[in-house]
C-alpha positions as CSV (number, residue, x, y, z in Angstrom):
1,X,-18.8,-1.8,-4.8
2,X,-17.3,1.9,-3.8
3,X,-15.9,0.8,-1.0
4,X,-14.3,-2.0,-2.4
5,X,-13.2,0.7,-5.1
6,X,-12.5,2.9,-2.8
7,X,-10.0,0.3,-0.5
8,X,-8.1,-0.9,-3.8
9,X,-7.3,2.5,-5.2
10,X,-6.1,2.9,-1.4
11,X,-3.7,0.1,-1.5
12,X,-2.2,1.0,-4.8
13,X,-1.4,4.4,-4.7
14,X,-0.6,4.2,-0.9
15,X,2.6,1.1,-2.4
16,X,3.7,3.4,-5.4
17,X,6.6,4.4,-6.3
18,X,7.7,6.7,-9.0
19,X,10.9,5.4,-11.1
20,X,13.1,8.2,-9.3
21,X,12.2,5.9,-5.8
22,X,10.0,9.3,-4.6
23,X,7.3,7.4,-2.7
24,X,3.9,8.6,-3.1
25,X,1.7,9.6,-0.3
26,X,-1.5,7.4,0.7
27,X,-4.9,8.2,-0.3
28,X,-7.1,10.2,2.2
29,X,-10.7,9.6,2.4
30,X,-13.3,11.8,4.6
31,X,-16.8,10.0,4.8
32,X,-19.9,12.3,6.0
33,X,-22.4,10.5,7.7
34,X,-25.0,10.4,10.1
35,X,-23.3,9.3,13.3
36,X,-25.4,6.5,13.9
37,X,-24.7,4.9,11.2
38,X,-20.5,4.8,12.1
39,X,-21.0,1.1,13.3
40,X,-22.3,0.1,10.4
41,X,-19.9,1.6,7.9
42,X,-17.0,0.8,9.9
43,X,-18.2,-3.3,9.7
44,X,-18.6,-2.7,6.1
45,X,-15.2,-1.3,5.1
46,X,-13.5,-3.9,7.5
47,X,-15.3,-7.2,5.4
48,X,-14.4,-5.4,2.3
49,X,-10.7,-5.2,3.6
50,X,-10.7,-8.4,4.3
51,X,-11.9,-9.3,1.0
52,X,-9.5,-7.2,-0.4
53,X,-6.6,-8.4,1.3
54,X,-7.2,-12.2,0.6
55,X,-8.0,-11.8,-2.9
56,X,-5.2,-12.5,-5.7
57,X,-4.1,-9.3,-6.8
């Protein structure tokens, strides 16, 4: 659920723009993990993109 969260809050603010057309910078995440579990996490954003991505908005 956070990264899902985490992935839509990504994609809205990173495709705002304020009335005046000033675009608004992207959303910057830094994860701190244990390096083995990378793979893992990286599979689990990606599905969750995907979801994201083919899912109505």
């Amino acid at each position: 659920m956070l990264f899902r969260t985490l992935l839509s809050a990504g994609r809205r603010w990173s495709y705002t723009r304020k009335p005046d057309s000033t675009a608004l910078g992207g959303l910057v995440l830094v994860l701190c993990c244990d390096p083995a579990a990378v793979p893992s996490l990286r599979e689990r954003l990606q599905s969750c993109w995907e979801e994201l991505i083919t899912t109505p908005a």
